[in-house]
PDB file with SEQRES, HELIX, SHEET and CRYST1 records, atoms N, CA, C and O in Angstrom:
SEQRES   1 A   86  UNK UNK UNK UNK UNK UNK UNK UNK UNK UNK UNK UNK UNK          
SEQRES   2 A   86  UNK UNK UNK UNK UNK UNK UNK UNK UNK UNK UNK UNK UNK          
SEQRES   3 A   86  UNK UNK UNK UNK UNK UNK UNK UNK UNK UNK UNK UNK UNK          
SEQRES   4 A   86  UNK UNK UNK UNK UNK UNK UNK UNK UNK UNK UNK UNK UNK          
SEQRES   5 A   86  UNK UNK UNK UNK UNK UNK UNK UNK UNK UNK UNK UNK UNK          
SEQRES   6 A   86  UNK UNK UNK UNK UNK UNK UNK UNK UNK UNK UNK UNK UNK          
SEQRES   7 A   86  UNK UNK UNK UNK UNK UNK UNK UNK                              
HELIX    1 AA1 UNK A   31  UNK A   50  1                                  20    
HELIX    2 AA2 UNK A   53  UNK A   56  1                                   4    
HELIX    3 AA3 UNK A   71  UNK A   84  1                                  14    
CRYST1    1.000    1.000    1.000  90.00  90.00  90.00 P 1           1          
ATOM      1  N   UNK A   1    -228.019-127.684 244.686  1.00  0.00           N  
ATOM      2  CA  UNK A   1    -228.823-128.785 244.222  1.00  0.00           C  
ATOM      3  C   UNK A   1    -228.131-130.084 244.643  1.00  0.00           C  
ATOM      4  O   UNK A   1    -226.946-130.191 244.326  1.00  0.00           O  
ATOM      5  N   UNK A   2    -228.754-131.160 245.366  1.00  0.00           N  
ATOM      6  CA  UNK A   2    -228.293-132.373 245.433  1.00  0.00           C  
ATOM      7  C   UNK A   2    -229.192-133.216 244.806  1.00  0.00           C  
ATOM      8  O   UNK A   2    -230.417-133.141 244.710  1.00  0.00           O  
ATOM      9  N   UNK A   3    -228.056-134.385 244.217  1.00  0.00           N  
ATOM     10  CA  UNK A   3    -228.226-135.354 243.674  1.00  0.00           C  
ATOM     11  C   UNK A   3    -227.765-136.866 243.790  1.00  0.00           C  
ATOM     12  O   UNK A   3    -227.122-137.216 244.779  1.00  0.00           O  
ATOM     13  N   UNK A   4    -227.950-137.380 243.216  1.00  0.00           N  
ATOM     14  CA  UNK A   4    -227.430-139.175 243.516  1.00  0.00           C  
ATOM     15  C   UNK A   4    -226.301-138.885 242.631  1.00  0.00           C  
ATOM     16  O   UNK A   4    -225.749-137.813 242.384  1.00  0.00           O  
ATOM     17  N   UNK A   5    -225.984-140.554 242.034  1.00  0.00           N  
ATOM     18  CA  UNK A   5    -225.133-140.824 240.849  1.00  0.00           C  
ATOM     19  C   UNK A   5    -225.860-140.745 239.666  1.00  0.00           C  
ATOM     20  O   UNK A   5    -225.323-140.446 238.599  1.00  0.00           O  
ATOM     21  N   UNK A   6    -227.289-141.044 239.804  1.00  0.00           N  
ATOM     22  CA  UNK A   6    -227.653-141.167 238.757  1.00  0.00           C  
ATOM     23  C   UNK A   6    -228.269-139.995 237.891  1.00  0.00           C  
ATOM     24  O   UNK A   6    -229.226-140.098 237.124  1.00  0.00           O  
ATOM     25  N   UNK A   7    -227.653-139.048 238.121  1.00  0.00           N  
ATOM     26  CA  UNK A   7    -227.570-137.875 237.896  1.00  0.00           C  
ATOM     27  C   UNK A   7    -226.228-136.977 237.743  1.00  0.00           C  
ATOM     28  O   UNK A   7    -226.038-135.988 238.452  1.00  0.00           O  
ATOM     29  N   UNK A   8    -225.225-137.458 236.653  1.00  0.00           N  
ATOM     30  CA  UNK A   8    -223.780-137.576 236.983  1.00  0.00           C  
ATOM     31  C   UNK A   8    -223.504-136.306 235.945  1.00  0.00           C  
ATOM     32  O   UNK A   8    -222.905-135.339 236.416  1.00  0.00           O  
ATOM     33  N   UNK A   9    -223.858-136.273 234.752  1.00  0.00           N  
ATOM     34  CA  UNK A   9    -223.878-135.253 233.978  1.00  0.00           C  
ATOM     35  C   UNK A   9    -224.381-133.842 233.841  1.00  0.00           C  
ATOM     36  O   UNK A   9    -224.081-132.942 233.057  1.00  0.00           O  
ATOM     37  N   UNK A  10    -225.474-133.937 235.118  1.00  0.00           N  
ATOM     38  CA  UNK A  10    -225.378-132.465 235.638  1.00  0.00           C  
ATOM     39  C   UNK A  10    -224.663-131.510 236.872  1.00  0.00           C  
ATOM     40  O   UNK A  10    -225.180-130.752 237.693  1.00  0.00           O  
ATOM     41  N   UNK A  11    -223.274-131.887 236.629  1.00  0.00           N  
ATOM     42  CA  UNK A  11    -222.439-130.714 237.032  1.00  0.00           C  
ATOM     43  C   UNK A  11    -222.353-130.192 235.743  1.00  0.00           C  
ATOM     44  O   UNK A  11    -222.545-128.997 235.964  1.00  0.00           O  
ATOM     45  N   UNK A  12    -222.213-130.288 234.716  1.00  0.00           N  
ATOM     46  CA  UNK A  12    -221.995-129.255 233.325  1.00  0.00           C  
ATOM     47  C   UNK A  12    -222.678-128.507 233.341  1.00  0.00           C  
ATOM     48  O   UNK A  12    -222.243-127.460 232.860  1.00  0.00           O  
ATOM     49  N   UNK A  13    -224.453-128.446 233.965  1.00  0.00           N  
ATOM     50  CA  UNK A  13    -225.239-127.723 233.397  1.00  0.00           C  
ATOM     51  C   UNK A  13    -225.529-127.017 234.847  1.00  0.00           C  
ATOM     52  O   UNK A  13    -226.045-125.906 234.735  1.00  0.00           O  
ATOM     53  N   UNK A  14    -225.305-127.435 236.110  1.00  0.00           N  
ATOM     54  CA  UNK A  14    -225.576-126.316 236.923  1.00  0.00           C  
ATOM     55  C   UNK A  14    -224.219-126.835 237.581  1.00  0.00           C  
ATOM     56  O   UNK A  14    -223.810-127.992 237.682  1.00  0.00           O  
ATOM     57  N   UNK A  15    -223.437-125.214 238.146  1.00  0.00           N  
ATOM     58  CA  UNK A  15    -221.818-125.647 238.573  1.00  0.00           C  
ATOM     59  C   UNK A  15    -222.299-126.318 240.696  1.00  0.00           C  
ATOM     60  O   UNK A  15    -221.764-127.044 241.534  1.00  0.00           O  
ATOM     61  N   UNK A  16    -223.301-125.645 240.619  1.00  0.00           N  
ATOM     62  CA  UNK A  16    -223.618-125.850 242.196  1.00  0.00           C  
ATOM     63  C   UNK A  16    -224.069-126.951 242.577  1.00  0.00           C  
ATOM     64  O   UNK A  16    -223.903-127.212 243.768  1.00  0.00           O  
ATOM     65  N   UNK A  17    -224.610-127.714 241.922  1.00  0.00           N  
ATOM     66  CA  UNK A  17    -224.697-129.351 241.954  1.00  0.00           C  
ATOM     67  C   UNK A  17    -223.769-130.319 242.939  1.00  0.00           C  
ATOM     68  O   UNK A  17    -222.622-130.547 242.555  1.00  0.00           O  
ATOM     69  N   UNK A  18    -224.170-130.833 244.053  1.00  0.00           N  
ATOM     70  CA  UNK A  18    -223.346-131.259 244.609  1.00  0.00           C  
ATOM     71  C   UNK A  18    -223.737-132.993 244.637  1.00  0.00           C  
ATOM     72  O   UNK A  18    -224.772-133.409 245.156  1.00  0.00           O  
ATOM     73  N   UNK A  19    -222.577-134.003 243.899  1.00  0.00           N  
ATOM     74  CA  UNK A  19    -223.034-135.479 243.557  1.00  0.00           C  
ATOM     75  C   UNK A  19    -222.182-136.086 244.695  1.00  0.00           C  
ATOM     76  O   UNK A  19    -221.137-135.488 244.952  1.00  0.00           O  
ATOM     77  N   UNK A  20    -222.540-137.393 245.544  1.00  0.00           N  
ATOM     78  CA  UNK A  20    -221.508-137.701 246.148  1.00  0.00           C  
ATOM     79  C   UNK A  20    -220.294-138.435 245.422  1.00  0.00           C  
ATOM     80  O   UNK A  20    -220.283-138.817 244.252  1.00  0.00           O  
ATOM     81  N   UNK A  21    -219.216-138.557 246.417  1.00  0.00           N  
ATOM     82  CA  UNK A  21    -218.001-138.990 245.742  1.00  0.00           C  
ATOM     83  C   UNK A  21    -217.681-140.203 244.917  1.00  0.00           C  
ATOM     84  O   UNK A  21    -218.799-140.713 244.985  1.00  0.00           O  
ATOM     85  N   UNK A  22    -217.110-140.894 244.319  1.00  0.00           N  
ATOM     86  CA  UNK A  22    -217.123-142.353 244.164  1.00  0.00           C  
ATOM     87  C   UNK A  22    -215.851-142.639 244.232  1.00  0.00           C  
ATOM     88  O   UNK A  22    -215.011-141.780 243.967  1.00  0.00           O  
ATOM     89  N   UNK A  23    -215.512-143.903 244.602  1.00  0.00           N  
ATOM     90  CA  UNK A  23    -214.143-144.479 245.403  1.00  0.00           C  
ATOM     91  C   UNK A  23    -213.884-145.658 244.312  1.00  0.00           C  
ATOM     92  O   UNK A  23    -214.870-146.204 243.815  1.00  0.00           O  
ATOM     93  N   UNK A  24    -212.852-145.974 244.013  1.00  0.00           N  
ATOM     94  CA  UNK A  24    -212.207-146.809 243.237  1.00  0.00           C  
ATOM     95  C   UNK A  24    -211.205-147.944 244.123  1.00  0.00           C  
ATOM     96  O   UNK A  24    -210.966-147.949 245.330  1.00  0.00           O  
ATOM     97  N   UNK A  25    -210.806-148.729 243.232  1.00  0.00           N  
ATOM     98  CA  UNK A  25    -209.702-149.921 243.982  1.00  0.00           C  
ATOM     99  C   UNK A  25    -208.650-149.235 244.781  1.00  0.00           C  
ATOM    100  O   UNK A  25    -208.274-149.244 245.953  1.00  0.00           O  
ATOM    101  N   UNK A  26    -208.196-148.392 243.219  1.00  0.00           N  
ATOM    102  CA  UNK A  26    -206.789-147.736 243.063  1.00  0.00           C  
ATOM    103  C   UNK A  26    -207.087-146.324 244.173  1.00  0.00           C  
ATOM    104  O   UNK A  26    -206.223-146.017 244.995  1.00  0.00           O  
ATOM    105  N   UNK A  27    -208.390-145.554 244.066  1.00  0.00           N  
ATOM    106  CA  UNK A  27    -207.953-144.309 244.955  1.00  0.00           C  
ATOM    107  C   UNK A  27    -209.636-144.888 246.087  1.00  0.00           C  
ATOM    108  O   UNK A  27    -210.821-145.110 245.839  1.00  0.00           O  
ATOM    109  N   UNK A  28    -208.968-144.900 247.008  1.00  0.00           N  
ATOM    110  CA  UNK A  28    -210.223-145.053 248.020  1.00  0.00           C  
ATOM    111  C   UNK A  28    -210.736-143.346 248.455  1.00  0.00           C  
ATOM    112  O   UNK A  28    -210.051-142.348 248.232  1.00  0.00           O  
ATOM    113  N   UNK A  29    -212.224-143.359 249.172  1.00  0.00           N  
ATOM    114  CA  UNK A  29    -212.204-142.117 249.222  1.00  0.00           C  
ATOM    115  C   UNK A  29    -211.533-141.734 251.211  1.00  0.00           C  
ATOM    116  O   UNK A  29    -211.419-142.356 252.267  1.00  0.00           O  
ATOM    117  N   UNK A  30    -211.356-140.779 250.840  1.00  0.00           N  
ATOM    118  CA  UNK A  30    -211.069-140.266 252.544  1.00  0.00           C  
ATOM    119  C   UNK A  30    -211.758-139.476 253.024  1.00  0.00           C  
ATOM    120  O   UNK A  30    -212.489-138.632 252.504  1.00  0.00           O  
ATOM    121  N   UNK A  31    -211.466-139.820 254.491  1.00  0.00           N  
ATOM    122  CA  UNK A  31    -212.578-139.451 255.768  1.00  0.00           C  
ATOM    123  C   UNK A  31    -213.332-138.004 255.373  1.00  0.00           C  
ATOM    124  O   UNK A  31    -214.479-137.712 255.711  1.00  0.00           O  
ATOM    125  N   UNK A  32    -212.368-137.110 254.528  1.00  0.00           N  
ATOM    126  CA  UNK A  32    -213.469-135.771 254.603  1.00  0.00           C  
ATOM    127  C   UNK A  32    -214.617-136.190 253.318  1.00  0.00           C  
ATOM    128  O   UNK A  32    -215.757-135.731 253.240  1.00  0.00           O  
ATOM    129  N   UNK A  33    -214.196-136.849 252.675  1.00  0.00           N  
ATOM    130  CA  UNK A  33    -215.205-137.666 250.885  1.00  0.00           C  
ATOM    131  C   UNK A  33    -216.312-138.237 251.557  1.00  0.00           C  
ATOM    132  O   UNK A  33    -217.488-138.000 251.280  1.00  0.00           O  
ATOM    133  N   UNK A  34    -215.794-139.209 252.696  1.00  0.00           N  
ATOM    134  CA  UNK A  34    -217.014-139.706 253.589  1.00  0.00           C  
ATOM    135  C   UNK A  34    -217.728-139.158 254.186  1.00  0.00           C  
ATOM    136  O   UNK A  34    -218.895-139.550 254.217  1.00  0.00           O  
ATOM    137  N   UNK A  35    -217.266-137.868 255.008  1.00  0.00           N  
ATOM    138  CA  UNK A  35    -217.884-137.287 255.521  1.00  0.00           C  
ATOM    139  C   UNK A  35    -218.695-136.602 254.751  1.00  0.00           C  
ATOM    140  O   UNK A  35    -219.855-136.874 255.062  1.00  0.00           O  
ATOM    141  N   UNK A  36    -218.634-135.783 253.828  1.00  0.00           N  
ATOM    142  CA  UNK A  36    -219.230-135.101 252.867  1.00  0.00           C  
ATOM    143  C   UNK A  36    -219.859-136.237 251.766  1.00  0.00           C  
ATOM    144  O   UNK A  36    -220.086-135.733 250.666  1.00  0.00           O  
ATOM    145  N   UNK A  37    -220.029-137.003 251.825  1.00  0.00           N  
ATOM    146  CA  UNK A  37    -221.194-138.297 251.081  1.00  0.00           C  
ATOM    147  C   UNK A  37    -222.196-138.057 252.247  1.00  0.00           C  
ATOM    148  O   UNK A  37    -223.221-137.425 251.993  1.00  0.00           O  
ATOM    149  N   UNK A  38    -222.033-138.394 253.173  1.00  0.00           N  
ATOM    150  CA  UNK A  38    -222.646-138.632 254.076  1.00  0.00           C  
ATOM    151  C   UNK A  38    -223.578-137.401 254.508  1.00  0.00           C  
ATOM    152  O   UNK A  38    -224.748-137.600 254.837  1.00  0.00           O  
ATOM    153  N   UNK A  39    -223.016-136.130 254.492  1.00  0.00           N  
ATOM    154  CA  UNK A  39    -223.966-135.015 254.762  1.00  0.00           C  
ATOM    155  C   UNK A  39    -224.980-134.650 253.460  1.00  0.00           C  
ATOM    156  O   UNK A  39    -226.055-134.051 253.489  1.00  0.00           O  
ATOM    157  N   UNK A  40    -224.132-135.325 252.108  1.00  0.00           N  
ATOM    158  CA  UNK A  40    -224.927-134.764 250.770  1.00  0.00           C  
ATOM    159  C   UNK A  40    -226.455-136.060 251.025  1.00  0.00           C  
ATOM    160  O   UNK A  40    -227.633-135.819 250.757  1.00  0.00           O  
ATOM    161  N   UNK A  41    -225.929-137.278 251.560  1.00  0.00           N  
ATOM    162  CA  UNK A  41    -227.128-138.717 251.581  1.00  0.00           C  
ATOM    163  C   UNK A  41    -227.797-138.009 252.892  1.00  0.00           C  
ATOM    164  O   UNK A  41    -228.683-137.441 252.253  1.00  0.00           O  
ATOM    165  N   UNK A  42    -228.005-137.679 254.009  1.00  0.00           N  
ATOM    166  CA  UNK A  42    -228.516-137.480 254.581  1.00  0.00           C  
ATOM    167  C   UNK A  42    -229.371-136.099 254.448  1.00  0.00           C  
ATOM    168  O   UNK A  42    -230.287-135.746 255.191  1.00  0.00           O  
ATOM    169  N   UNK A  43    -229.033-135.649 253.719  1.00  0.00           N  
ATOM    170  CA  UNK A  43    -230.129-134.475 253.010  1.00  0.00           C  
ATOM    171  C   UNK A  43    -231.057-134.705 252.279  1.00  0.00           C  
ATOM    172  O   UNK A  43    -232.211-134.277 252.270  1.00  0.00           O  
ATOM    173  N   UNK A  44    -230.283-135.726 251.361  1.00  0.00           N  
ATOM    174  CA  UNK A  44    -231.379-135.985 250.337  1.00  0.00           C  
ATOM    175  C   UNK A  44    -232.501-137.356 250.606  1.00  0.00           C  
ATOM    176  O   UNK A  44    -233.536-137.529 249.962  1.00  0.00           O  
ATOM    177  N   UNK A  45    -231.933-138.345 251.848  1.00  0.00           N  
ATOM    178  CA  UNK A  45    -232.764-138.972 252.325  1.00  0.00           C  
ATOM    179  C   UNK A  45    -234.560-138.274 252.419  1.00  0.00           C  
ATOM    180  O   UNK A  45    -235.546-138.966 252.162  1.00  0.00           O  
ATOM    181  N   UNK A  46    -234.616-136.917 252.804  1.00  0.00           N  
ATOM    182  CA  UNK A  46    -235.972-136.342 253.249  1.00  0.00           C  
ATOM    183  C   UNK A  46    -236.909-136.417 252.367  1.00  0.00           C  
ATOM    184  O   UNK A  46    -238.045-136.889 252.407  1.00  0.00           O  
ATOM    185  N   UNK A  47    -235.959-135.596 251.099  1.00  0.00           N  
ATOM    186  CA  UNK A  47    -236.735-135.748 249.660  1.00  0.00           C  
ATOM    187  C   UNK A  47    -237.201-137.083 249.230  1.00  0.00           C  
ATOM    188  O   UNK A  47    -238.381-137.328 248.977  1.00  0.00           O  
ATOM    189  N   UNK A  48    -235.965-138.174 249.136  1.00  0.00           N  
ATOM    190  CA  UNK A  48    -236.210-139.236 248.798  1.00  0.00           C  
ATOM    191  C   UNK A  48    -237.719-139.960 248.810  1.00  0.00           C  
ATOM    192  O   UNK A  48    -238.498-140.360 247.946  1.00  0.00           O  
ATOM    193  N   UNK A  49    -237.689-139.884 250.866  1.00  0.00           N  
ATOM    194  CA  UNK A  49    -239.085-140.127 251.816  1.00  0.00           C  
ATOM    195  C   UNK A  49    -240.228-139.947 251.188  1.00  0.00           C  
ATOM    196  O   UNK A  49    -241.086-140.775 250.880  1.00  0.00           O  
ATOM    197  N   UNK A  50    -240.163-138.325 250.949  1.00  0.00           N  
ATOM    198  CA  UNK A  50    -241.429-138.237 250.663  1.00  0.00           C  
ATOM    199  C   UNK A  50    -241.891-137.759 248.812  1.00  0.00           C  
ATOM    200  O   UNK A  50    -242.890-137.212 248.344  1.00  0.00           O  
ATOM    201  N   UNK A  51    -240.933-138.157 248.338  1.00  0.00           N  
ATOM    202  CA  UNK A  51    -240.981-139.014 246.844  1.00  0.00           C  
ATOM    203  C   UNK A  51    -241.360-140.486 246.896  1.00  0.00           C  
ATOM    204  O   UNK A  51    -241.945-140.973 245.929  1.00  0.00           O  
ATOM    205  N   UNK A  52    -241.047-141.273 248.025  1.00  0.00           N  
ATOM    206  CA  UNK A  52    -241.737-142.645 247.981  1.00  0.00           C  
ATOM    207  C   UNK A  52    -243.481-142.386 248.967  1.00  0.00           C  
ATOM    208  O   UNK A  52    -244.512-143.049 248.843  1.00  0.00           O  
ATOM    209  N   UNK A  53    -243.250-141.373 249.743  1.00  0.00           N  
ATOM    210  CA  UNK A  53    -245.042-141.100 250.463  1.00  0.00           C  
ATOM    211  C   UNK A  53    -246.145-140.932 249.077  1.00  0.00           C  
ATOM    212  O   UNK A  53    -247.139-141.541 248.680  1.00  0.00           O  
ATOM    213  N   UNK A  54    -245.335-139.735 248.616  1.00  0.00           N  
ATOM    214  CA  UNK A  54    -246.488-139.761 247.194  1.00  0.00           C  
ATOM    215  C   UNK A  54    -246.777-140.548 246.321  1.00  0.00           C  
ATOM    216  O   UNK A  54    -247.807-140.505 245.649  1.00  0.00           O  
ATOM    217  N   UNK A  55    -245.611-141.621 246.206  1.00  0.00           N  
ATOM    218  CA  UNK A  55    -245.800-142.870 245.058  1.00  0.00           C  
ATOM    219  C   UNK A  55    -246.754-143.712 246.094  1.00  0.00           C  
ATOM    220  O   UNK A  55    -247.604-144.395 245.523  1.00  0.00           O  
ATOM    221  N   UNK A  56    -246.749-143.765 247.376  1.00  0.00           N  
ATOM    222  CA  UNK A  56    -248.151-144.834 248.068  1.00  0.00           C  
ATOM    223  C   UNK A  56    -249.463-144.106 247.865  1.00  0.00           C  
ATOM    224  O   UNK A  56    -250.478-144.694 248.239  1.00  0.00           O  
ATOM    225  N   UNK A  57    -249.604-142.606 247.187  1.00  0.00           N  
ATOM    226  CA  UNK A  57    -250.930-142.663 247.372  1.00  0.00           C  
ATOM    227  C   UNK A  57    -251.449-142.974 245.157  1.00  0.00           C  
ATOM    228  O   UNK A  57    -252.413-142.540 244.526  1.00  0.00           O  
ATOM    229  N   UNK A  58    -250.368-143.787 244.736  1.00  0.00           N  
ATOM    230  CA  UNK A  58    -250.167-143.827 243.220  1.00  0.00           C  
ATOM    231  C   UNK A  58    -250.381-142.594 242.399  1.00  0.00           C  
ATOM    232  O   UNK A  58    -250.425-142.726 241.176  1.00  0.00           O  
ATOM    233  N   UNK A  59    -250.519-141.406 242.939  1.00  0.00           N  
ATOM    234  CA  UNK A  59    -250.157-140.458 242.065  1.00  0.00           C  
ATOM    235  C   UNK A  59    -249.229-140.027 240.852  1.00  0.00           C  
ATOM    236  O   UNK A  59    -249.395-139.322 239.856  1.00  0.00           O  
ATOM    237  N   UNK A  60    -248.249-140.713 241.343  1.00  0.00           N  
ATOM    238  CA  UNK A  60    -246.957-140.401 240.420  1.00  0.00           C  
ATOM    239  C   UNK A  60    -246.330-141.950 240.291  1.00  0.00           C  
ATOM    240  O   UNK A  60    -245.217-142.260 239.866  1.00  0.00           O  
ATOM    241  N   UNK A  61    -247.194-142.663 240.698  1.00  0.00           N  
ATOM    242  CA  UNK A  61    -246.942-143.956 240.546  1.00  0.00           C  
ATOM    243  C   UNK A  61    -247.110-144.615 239.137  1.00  0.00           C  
ATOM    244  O   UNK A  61    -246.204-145.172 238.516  1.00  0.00           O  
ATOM    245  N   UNK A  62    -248.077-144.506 238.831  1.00  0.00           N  
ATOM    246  CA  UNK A  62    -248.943-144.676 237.338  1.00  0.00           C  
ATOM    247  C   UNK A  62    -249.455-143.522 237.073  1.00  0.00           C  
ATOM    248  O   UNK A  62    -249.524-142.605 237.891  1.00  0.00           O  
ATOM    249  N   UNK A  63    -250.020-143.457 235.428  1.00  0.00           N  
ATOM    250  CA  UNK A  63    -250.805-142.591 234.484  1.00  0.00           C  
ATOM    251  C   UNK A  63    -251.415-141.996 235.554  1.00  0.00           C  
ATOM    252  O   UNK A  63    -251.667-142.486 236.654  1.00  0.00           O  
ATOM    253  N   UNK A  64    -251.620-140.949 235.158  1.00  0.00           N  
ATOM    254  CA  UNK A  64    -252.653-140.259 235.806  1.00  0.00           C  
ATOM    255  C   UNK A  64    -254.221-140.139 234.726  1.00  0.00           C  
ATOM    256  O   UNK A  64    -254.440-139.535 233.676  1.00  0.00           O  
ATOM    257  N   UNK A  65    -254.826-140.768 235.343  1.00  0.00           N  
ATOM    258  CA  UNK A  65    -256.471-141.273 234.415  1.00  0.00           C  
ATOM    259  C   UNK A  65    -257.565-140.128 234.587  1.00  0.00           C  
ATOM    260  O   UNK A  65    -258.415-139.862 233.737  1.00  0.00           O  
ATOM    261  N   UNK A  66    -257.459-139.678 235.453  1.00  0.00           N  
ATOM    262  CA  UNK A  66    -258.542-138.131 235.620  1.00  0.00           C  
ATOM    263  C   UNK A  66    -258.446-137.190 234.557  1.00  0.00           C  
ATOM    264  O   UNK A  66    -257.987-137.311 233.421  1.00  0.00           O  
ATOM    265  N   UNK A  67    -259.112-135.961 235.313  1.00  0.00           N  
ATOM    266  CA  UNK A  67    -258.832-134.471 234.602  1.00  0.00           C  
ATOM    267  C   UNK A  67    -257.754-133.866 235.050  1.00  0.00           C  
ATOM    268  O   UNK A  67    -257.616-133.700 236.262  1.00  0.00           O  
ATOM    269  N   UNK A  68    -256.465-133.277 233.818  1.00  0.00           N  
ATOM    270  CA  UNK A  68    -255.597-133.021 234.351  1.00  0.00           C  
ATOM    271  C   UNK A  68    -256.057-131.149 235.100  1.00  0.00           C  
ATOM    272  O   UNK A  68    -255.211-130.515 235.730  1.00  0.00           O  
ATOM    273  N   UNK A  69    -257.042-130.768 234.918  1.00  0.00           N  
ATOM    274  CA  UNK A  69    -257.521-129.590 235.906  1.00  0.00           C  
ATOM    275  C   UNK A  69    -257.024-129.763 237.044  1.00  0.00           C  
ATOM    276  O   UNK A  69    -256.186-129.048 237.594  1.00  0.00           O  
ATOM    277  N   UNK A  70    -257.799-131.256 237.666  1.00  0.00           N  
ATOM    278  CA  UNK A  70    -257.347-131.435 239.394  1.00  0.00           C  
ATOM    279  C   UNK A  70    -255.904-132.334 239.757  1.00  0.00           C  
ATOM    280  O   UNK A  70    -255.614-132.739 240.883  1.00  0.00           O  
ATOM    281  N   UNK A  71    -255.160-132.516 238.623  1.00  0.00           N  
ATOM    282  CA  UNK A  71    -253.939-132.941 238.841  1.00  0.00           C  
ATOM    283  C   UNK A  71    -253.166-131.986 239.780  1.00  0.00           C  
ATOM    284  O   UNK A  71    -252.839-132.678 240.744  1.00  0.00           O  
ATOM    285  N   UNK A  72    -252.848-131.088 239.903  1.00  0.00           N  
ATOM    286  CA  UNK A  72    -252.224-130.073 240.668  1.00  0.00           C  
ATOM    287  C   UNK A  72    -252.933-129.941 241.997  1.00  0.00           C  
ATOM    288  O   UNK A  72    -252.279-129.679 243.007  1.00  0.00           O  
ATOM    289  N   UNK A  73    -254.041-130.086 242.033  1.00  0.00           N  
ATOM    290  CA  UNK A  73    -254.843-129.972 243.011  1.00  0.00           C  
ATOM    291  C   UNK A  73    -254.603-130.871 243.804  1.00  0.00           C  
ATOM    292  O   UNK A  73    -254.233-130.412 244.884  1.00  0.00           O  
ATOM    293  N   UNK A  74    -254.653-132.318 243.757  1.00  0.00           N  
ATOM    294  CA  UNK A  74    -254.771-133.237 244.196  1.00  0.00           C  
ATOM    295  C   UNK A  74    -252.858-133.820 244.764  1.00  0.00           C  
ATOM    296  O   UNK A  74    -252.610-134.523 245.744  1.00  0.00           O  
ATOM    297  N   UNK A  75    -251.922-133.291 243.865  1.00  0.00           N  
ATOM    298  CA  UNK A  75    -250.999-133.011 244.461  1.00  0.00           C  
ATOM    299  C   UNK A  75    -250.885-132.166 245.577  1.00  0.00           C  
ATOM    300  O   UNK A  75    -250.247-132.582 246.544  1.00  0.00           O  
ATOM    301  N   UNK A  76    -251.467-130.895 245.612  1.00  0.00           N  
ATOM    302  CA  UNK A  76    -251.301-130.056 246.686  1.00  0.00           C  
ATOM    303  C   UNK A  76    -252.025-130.797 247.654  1.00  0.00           C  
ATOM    304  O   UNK A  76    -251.373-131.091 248.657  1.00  0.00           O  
ATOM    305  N   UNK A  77    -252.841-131.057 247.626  1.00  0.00           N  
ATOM    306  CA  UNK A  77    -253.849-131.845 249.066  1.00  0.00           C  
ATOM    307  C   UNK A  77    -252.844-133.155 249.324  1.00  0.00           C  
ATOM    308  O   UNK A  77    -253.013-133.760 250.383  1.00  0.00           O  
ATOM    309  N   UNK A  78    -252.231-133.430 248.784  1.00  0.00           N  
ATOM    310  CA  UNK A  78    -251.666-135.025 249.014  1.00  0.00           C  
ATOM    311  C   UNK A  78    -250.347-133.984 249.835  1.00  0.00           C  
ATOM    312  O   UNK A  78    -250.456-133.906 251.059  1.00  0.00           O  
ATOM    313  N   UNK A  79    -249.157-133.221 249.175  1.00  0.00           N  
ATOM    314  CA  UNK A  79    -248.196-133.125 249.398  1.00  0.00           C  
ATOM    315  C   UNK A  79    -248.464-132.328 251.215  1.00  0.00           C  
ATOM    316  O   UNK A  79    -247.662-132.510 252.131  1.00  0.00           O  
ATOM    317  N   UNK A  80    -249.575-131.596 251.324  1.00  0.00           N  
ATOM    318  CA  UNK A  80    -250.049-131.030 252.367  1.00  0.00           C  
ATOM    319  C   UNK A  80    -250.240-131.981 253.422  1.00  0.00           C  
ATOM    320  O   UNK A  80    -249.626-131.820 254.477  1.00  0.00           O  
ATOM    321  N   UNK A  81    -250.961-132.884 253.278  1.00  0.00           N  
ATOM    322  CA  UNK A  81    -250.924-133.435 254.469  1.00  0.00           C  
ATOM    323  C   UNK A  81    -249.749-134.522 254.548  1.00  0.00           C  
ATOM    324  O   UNK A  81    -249.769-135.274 255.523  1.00  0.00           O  
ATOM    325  N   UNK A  82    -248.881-134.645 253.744  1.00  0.00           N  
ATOM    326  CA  UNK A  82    -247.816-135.632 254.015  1.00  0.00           C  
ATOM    327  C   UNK A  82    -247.085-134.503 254.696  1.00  0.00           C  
ATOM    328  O   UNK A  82    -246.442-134.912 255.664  1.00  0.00           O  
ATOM    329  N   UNK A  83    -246.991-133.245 254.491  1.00  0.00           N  
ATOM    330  CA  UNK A  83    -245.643-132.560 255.135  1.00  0.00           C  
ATOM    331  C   UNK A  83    -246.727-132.138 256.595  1.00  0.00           C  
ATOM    332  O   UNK A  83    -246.168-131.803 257.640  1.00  0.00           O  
ATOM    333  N   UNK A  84    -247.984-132.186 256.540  1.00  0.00           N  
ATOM    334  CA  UNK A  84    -248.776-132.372 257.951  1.00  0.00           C  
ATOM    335  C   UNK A  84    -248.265-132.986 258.775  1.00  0.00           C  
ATOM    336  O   UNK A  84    -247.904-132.481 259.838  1.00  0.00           O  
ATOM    337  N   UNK A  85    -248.070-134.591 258.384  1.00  0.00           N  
ATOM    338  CA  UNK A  85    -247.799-135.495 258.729  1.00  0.00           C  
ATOM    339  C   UNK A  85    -245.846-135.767 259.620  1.00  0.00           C  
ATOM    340  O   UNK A  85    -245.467-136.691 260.338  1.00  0.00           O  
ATOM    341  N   UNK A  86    -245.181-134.694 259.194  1.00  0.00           N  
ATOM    342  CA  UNK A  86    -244.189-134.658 259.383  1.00  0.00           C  
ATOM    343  C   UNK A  86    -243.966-134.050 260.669  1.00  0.00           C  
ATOM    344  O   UNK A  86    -242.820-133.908 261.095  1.00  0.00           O  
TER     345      UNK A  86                                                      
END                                                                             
């Protein structure tokens, strides 16, 4: 599972959780911390993407005002052609 920072308290609850590093005054991080930030941000960039594609079509942007019947539905048709789109 990857995550940001803002998601700091779940290494307790799943051990496989991988958060990137954080660097201080006193301990800077080193080249392998960077390197491995860098492979955990560039993974999760994809997700990120297309967590902001679905907030442009306001789905998950605001309330959802319909029937929640075609809530799922209307996700699948949205998430479908965004990964179409890919």
């Amino acid at each position: 599972m990857l995550a940001n920072r803002g998601y700091q308290g779940l290494q307790k609850f799943h051990a496989e959780c991988k958060l990137p590093k954080r660097s201080t005054k006193k301990k800077p991080l080193t080249k392998a911390e960077k390197k491995e930030n860098h492979t955990i941000n560039t993974q999760r960039v994809l997700v990120e993407n297309t967590i902001r594609k679905i907030k442009i079509f306001n789905l998950m942007a605001e309330k959802y005002r319909n029937r929640r019947k075609r809530f799922t539905l209307r996700l699948n048709l949205i998430t479908a052609f965004i990964t179409l789109k890919l």
